[in-house]
DOPA-818311 format. One line per field, with one value per residue (C-alpha): residue number from 1; z, y, x; residue in one letter. Coordinates in steps of 0.2 Angstrom, whole numbers. Each point is the difference from the previous one (the first is absolute). Layout:
REM DOPA-818311
drenlo (NUM,...);
pz (Z,...);
py (Y,...);
px (X,...);
selo (a,...);
This chain:
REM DOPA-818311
drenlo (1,2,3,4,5,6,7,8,9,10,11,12,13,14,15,16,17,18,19,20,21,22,23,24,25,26,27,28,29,30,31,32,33,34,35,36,37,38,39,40,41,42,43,44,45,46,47,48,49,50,51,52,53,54,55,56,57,58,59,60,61,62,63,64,65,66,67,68,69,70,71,72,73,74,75,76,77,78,79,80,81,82,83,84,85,86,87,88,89,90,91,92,93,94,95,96,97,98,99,100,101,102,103,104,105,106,107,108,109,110,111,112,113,114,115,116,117,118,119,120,121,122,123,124,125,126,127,128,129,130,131,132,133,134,135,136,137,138,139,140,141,142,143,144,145,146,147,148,149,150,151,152,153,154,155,156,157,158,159,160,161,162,163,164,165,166,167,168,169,170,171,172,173,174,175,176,177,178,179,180,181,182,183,184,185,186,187,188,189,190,191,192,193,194,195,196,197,198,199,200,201,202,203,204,205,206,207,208,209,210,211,212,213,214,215,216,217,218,219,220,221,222,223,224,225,226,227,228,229,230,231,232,233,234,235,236,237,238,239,240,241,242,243,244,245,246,247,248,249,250,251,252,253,254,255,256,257,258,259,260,261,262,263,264,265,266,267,268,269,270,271,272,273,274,275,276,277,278,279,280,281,282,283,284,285,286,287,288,289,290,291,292,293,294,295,296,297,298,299,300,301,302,303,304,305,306,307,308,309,310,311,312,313,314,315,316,317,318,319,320,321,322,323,324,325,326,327,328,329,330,331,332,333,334,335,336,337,338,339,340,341,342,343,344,345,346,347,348,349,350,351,352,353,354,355,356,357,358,359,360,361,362,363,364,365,366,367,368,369,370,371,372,373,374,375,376,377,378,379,380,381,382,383,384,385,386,387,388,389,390,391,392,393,394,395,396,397,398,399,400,401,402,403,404,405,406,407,408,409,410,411,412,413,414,415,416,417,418,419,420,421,422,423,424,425,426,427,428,429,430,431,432,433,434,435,436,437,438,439,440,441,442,443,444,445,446,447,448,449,450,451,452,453,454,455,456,457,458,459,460,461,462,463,464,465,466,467,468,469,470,471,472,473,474,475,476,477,478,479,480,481,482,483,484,485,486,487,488,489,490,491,492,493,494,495,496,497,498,499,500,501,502,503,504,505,506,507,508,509,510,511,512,513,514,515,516,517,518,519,520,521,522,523,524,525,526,527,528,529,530,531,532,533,534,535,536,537,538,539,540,541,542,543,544,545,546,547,548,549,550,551,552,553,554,555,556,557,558,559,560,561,562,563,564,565,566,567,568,569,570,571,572,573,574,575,576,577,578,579,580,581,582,583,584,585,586,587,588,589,590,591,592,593,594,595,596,597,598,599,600,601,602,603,604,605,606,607,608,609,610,611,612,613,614,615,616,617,618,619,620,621,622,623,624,625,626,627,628,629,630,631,632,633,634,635,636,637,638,639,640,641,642,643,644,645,646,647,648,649,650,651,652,653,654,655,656,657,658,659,660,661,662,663,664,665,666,667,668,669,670,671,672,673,674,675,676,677,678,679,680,681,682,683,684,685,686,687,688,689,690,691,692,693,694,695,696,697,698,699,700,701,702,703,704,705,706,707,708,709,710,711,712,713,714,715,716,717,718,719);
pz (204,-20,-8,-15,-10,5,1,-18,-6,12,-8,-19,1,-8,8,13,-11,-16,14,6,-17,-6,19,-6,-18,6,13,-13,-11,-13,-8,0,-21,0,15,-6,-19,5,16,-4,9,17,4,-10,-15,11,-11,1,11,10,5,1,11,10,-1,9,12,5,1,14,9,2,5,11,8,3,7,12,6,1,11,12,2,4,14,5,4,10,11,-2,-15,7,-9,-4,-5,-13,-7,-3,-9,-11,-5,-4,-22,-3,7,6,12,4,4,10,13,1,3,19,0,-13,3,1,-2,18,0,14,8,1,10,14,0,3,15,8,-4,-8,14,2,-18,2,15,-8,-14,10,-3,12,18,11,-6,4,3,-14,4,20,-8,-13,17,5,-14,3,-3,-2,-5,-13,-7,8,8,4,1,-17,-9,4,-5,-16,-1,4,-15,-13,4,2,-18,-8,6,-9,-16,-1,3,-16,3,2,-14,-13,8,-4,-17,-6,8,-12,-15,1,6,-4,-14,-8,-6,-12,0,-12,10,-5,5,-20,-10,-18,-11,-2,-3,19,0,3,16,7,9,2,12,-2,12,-1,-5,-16,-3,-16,-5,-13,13,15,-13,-8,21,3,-15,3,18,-6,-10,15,-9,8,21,2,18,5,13,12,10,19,11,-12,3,19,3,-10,11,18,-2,-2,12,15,4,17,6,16,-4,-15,-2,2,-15,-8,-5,-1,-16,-8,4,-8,-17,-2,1,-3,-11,-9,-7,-4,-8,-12,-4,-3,-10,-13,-2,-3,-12,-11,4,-8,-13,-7,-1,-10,-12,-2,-4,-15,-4,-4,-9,-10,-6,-4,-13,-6,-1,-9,-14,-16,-11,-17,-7,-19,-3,-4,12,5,16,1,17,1,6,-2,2,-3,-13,-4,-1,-13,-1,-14,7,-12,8,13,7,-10,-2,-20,3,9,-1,9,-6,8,-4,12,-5,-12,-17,-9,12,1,-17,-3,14,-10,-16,8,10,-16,-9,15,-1,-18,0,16,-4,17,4,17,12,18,6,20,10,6,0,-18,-4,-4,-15,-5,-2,-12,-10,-4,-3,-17,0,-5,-11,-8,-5,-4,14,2,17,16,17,21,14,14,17,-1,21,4,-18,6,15,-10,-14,12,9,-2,-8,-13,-2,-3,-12,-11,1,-14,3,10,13,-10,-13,13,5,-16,-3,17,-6,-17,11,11,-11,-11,16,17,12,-7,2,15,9,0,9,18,4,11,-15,-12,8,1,21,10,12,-3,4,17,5,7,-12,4,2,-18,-8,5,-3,-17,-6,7,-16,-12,5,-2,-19,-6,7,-7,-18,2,-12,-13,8,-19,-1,18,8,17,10,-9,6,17,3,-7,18,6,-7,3,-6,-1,-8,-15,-3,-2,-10,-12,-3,1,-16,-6,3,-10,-11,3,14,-11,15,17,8,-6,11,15,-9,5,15,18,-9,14,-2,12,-9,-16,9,2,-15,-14,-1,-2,-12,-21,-10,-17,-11,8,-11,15,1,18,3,-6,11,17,2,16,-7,14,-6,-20,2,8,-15,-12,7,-1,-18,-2,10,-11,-17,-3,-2,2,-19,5,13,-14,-13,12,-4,16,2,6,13,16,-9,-2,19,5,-9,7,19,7,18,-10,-13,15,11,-17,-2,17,2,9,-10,4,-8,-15,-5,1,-12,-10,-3,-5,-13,-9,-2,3,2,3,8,14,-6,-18,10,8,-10,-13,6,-8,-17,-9,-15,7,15,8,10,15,-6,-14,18,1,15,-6,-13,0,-1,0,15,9,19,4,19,14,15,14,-2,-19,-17,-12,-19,-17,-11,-13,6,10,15,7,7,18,1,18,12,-2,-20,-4,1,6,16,15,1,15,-12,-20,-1,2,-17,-8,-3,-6,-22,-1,-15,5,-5,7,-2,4,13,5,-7,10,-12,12,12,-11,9,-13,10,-9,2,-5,6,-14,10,10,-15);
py (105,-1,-15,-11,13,15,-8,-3,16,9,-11,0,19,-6,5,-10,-5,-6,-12,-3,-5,-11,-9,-5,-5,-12,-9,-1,-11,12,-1,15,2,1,12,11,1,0,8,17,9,-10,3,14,-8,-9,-11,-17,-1,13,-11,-16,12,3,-21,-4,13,-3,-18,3,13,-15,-12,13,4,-21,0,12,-8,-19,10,10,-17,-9,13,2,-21,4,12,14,9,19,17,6,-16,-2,19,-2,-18,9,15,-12,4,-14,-20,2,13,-11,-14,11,3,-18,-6,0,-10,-13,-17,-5,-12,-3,14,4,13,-12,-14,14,3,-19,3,14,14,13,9,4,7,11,5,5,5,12,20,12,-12,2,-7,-18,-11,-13,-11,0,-2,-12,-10,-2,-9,-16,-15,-18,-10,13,0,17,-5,19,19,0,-12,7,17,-6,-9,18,8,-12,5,19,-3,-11,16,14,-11,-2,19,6,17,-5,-12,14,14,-12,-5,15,5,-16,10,14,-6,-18,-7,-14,-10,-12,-10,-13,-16,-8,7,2,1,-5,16,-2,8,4,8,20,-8,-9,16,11,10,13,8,-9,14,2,-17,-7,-11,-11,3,-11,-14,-2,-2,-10,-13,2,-3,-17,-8,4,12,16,2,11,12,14,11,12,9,-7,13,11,-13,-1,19,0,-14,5,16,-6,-16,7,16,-1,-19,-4,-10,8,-11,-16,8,4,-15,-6,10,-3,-19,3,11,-14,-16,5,18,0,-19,3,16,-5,-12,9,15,-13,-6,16,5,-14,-1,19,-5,-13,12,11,-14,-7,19,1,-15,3,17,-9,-12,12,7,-16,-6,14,2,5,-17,-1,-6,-5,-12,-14,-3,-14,-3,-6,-9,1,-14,-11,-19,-2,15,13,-5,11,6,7,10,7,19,-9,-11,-16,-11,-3,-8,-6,-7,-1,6,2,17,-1,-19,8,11,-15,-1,18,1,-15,10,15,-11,-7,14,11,-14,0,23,-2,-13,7,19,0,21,-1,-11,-1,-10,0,6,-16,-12,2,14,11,-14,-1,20,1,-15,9,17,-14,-5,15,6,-16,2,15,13,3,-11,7,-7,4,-9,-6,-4,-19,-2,-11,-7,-16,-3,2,-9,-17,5,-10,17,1,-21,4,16,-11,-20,-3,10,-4,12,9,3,7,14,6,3,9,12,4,2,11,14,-1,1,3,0,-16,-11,5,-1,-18,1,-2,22,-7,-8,15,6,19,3,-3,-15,-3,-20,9,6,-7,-6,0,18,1,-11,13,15,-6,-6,16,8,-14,2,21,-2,-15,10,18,-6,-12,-18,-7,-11,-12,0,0,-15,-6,7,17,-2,-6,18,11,6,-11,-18,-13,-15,-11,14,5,-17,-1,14,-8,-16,9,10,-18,-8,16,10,19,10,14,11,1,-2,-19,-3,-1,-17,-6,-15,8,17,8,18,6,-8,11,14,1,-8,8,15,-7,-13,5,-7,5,-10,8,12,16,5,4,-20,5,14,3,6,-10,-8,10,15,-3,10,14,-1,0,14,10,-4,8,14,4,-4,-15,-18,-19,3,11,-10,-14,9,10,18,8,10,14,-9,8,18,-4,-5,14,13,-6,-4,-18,5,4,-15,-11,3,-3,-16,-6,-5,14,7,-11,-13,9,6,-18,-3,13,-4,-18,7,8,-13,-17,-16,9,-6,11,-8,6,17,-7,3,-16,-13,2,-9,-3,-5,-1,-6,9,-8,4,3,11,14,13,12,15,-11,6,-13,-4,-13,-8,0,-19,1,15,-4,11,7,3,-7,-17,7,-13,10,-14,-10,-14,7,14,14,9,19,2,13,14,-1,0,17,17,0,-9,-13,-12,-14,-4,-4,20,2,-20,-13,-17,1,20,2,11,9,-4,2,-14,4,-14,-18,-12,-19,-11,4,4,15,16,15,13,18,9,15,7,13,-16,-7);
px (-1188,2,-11,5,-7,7,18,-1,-8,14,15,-6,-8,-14,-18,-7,-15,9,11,-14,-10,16,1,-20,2,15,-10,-14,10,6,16,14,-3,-17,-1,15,-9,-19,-2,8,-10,-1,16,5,10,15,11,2,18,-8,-15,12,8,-15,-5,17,0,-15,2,14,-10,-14,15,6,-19,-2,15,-3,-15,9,13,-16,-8,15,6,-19,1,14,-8,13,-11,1,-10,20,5,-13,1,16,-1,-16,13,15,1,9,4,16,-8,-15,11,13,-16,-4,18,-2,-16,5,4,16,13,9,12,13,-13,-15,12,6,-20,-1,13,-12,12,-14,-5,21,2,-15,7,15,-7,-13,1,2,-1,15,16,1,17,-4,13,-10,-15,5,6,-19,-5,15,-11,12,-15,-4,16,6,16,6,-6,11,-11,-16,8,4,-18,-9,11,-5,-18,2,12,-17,-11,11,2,-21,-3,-9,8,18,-2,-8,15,15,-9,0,18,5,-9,10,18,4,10,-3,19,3,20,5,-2,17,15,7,-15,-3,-4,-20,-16,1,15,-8,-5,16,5,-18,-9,-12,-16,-16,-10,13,3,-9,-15,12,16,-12,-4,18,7,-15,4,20,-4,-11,14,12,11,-5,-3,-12,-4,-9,11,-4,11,-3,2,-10,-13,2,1,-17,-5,3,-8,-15,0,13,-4,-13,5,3,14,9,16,-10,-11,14,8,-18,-2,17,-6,-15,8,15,-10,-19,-3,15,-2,-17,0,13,-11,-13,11,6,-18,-7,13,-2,-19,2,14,-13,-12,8,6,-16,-5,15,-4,-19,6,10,-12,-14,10,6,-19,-5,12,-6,-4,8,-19,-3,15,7,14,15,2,19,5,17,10,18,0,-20,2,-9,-23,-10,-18,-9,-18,-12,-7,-13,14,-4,14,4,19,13,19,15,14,22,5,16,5,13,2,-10,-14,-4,-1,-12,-9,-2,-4,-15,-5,-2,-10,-13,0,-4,-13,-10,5,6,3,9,11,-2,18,-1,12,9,14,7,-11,17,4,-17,-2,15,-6,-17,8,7,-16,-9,14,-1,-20,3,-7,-17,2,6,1,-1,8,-14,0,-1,-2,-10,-3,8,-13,-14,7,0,-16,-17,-8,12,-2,-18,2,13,-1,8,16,14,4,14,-9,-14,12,4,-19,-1,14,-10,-15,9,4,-17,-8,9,-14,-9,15,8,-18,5,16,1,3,16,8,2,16,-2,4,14,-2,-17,3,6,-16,-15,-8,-17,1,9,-14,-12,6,7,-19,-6,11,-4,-18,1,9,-13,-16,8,2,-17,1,-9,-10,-1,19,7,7,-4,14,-2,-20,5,6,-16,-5,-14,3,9,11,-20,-10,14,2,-18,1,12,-10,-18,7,10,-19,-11,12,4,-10,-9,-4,5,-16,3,14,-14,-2,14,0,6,1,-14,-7,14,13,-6,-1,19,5,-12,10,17,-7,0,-11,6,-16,-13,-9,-1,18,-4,4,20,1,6,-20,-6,-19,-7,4,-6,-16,11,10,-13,-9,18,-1,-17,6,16,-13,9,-4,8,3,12,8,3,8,12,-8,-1,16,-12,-9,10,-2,-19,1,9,-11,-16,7,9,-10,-17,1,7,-18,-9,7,-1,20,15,10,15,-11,-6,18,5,-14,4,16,-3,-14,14,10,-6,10,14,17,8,16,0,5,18,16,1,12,17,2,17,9,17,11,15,12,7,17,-9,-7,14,-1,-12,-9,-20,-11,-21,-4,-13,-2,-2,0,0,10,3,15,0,-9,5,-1,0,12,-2,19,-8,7,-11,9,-2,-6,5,-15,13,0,-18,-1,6,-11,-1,-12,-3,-4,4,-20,-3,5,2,-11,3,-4,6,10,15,15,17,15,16,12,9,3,6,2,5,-10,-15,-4,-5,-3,-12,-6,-16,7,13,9,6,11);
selo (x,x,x,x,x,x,x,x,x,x,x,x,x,x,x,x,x,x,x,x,x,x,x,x,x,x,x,x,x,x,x,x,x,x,x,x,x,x,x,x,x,x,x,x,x,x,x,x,x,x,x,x,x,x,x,x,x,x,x,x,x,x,x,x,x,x,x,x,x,x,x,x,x,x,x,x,x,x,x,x,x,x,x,x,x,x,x,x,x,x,x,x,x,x,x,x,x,x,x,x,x,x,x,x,x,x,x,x,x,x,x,x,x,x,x,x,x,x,x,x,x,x,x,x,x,x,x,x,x,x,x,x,x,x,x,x,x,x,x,x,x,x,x,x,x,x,x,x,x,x,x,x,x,x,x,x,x,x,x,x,x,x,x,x,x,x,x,x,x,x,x,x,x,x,x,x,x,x,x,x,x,x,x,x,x,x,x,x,x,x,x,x,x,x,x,x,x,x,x,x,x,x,x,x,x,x,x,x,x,x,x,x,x,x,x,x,x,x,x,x,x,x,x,x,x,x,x,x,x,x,x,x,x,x,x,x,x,x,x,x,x,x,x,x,x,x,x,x,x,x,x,x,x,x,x,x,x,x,x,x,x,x,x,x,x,x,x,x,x,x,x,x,x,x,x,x,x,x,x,x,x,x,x,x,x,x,x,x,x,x,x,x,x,x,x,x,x,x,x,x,x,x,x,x,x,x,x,x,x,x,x,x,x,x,x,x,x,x,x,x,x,x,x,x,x,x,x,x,x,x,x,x,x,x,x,x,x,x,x,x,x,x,x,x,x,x,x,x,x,x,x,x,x,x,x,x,x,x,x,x,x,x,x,x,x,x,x,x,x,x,x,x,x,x,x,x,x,x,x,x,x,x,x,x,x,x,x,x,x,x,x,x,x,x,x,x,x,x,x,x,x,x,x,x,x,x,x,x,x,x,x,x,x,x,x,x,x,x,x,x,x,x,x,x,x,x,x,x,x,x,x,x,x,x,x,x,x,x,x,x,x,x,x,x,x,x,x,x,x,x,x,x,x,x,x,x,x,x,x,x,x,x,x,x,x,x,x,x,x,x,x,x,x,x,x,x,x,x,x,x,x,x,x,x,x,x,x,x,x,x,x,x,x,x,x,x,x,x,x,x,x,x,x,x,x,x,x,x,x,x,x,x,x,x,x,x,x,x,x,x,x,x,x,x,x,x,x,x,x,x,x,x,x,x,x,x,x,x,x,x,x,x,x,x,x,x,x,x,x,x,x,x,x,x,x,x,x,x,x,x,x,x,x,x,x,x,x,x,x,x,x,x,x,x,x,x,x,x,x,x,x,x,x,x,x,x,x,x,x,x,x,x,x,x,x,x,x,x,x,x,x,x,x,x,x,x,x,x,x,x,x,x,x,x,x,x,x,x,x,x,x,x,x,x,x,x,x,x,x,x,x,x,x,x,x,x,x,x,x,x,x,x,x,x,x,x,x,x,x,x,x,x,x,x,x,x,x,x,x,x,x,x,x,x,x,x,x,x,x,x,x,x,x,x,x,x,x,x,x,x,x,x,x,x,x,x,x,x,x,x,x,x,x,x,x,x,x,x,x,x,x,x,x,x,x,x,x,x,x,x,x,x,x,x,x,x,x,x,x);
């Protein structure tokens, strides 16, 4: 039988050994970063999803394995633990499977057949239930069993009691369970109907009148029916043609008993009030157990990208947070997010306050040479938009401006972090610097957003969240650790993610450098309180230290691998001199002309190891982000009446959904590339080919106003 081990090597085709490796490192403490950058060679350069991958699987399999054993021991206690019994309970792959073996010695609640096993009648049900003995009268037999003090007044009675016990015996068997489950897989439909009888038009209304397969029905089809059916607009069922069921049935528990119509019914007992219940149960469960899954997955590949947008560095920006009653706050930040000035100003309170708006506004881009406005992407953000496009006309160009996702500015805003960043602000004002930030520097502001809040998934506050939370952090963690953070300039919430510490040793962090200026090298970080030497071990690398005079401490370069780097140097003829004034452009063609293998023994590293190293000689300090498309920046606003069918337009993707892609077209109103328009190929899923921050090409094909629906295309022969 397959060991932890082996199941995982089989199911991610990866060698025994490297699963192996990974399965050790983990349960020596190591983070997924830190593994997936600095053990290269252990386990044959798997990326970091693939060994979160490996980290949750395995994690099941353990749950799976105690279990299993829980189960053994509780049978064992019973006395009924057999050599088959246990076999098949150490070859069951997954829980349901495990738990369909225990059913028939759990403990139960008092069921119909524990009270006819109360009144004596076992021994009659097995009886009847017996294969292959001669054919017995049940009603003569069911006779013997009449017991008034008992409560088995008739042969009828105690026929009825044997029935419920031979219909508890079917409904526990494992096999019969697993046969009519996967029967279930392949023919049941799940239905949704309107639960009124005239119902209102409404989100729901796709699935007043819907059917499909289980295997074809989809991810984000289960969690609309699940959240109609919550707010008792939608009634919701799993069907499965009966007889179907009971042909599938009898065959395997009829054929060979004594008493074949007594079983018989039985069965159909057993299937109507017992399997059927359940399974559908357990059907709906799994679906939305797999629905979650693969929205937490969208969800998580929807983030990265939004994390890891390029940032618009260098500038002074103005972060507008758009608004109508309370107005519209402003934030001046100089390059390093510093706040310089605020205001608040009411663009949409008529002709005369959007004017005194743009009045003051243009004093504040002249006086602080502000070079970009961030305006987020909420209520008013439409009114706002045009009133900057007079804005920058007004000033004279030289400005332009983005729309950001403002989700979740509002929760941080009120939050006890953002209380401590900015005490002398109100917390308007708080989320207008958070939009600034937000463009200048994407990763480092959202870090301090709750993952859940930033809105780019489909019902993530449907899904367990525990489960979200983790897998969520798991991305926020990968994108912080793969573009590594200054350790004299990063907040504690963007520390809290370098893999290794945690919310006590970046806040020690920040007041160890508040307390003794700058680090100068990284070594010095060991100095910090709480900050042991395992905790450096898998923070070093991710840390920058930008101040220190070996450019090693700004690299990605782990500190245990500095002599190997220096010793590469020597190899190519090249020195740290180098390194600091950015002149090795040669260095892979050095490395490549005298052998990776040969100069990778000599330095005492792999060669995954050494060309990491290499490639952080050549440039170091370098951001993986400055390698994205640039966020769209613009000078000028269209209006949705302005989009004609056919118009082609620049966008970019905001959010990727199952069946299709949201894209800012600059109107306020992002428009819907639907699957079968993102290109001329089939695709089983719009992230194949999008991701959320892709600067696309479209082309309009339908504008609906009043419903504020505008259909788009990225495929021109569809126009």
């Amino acid at each position: 039988m397959e060991n932890i081990t082996q199941i995982l090597a089989r199911e991610l085709e990866r060698p025994e050994q490297h699963i192996e490796n990974i399965i050790t490192l983990l349960d020596e403490g190591n983070t997924v970063p830190f593994i997936a950058r600095y053990r290269k060679e252990l386990h044959g350069a798997m990326d970091d999803q693939l060994i979160r991958q490996l980290a949750d699987r395995l994690q099941y399999l353990r749950s799976l394995q105690t279990r299993r054993d829980e189960v053994k021991q509780s049978i064992e206690g019973q006395g009924k633990l057999t050599q088959e019994l246990s076999a098949a309970i150490d070859a069951a792959s997954t829980l349901a499977e495990v738990e369909d073996l225990y059913r028939p010695y759990k403990q139960k609640r008092r069921t119909r057949a524990t009270m006819a096993k109360e009144k004596g009648l076992e021994p009659l049900a097995d009886l009847l239930f017996a294969q292959g003995a001669p054919c017995p009268d049940p009603l003569a037999e069911a006779a013997k069993y009449i017991d008034p003090e008992k409560g088995v007044e008739t042969a009828e009675v105690a026929l009825q009691g044997a029935s419920d016990i031979v219909a508890e015996i079917i409904s526990d068997d494992a096999d019969v369970r697993k046969m009519l489950r996967e029967l279930y897989w392949r023919r049941a439909v799940i239905t949704s109907k309107a639960a009124a009888k005239e119902p209102e038009d409404s989100v729901y209304r796709l699935y007043y009148e819907f059917s499909s397969t289980l295997s074809k029905t989809q991810g984000h089809q289960i969690l609309a029916m699940n959240r109609g059916e919550r707010e008792e607009i939608l009634k919701v069922s799993i069907e499965m043609d009966r007889e179907t069921a009971l042909v599938a049935l009898r065959r395997r528990v009829v054929p060979g008993r004594a008493a074949m119509e007594f079983v018989k019914a039985a069965a159909e007992d057993a299937y109507d009030r017992l399997i059927a219940p359940s399974l559908e149960r357990e059907v709906r469960s799994e679906l939305t157990d797999k629905a979650n899954e693969g929205a937490i997955g969208q969800f998580a590949l929807n983030l990265k990208p939004l994390l890891m947008q390029p940032p618009v560095k260098g500038f002074v920006t103005m972060g507008l947070d758009p608004g109508y009653r309370m107005g519209c706050k402003v934030a001046v930040v100089d390059p390093t997010g510093k706040v310089l000035d605020t205001t608040v100003v009411y663009p949409t309170h008529g002709e005369r306050g959007k004017n005194e708006a743009i009045d003051k506004l243009a004093v504040l881009i002249k006086k602080h040479k502000v070079a970009h406005i961030a305006i987020g992407n909420g209520t008013a953000s439409r009114e706002t938009e045009q009133m900057a496009v007079e804005l920058i006309r007004k000033v004279g160009g030289g400005v332009s401006y983005a729309i950001v996702n403002e989700a979740g500015a509002s929760v941080y805003s009120a939050s006890k972090l953002a209380a401590e960043e900015f005490p002398e602000f109100d917390v308007n004002l708080r989320s207008a610097v958070s939009i600034a930030r937000r463009l200048q520097d994407p990763l480092a502001e959202l870090v301090k957003i709750n993952p859940k809040s930033i809105g780019v998934g489909q019902y993530q506050h449907d899904m367990p969240q525990a489960r979200l939370g983790e897998a969520l952090d798991g991305v926020v963690e990968d994108c912080v650790n793969a573009v590594g953070v200054d350790v004299n300039t990063a907040s504690a919430p963007l520390l809290t993610r370098v893999a290794g510490l945690n919310g006590t040793t970046a806040k020690n962090i920040v007041k160890y450098r508040e307390e003794n200026g700058p680090f100068t090298t990284r070594k010095q970080i060991l100095k910090v309180p709480k900050l042991g030497p395992k905790a450096f071990e898998q923070s070093a690398g991710f840390l920058r230290v930008p101040e220190s005079e070996s450019p090693l401490d700004n690299t990605a370069v782990h500190p245990e691998s500095y002599k190997a780097a220096e010793k590469l140097l020597a190899l190519c003829g090249r020195g740290m001199a180098d390194v600091k004034a950015g002149k090795l452009g040669d260095l892979k063609k050095r490395l490549a002309a005298y052998g990776e293998a040969k100069a990778a023994e000599e330095c005492g590293v792999g060669v995954p190891t050494l060309l990491d190293v290499a490639a952080e000689l050549v440039k170091p300090g370098r951001d993986p982000r400055d390698e994205l498309p640039a966020p769209v920046l613009r000078t000028d606003v269209l209006d949705v009446k302005d989009l004609k069918a056919g118009m082609e337009l620049k966008g970019t993707v905001r959010n990727v959904i199952d069946f299709g892609a949201f894209v800012d077209i600059g109107v306020h109103q992002d428009g819907l590339v639907h699957i079968s328009q993102i290109c001329d190929r089939f695709i089983k899923h719009p992230s194949e080919v999008l991701s959320v921050g892709d600067v696309v090409t479209v082309w309009v094909r339908e504008v609906d106003e009043k419903k504020k629906r505008i259909s788009l295309t990225m495929r021109r022969d569809k126009l």
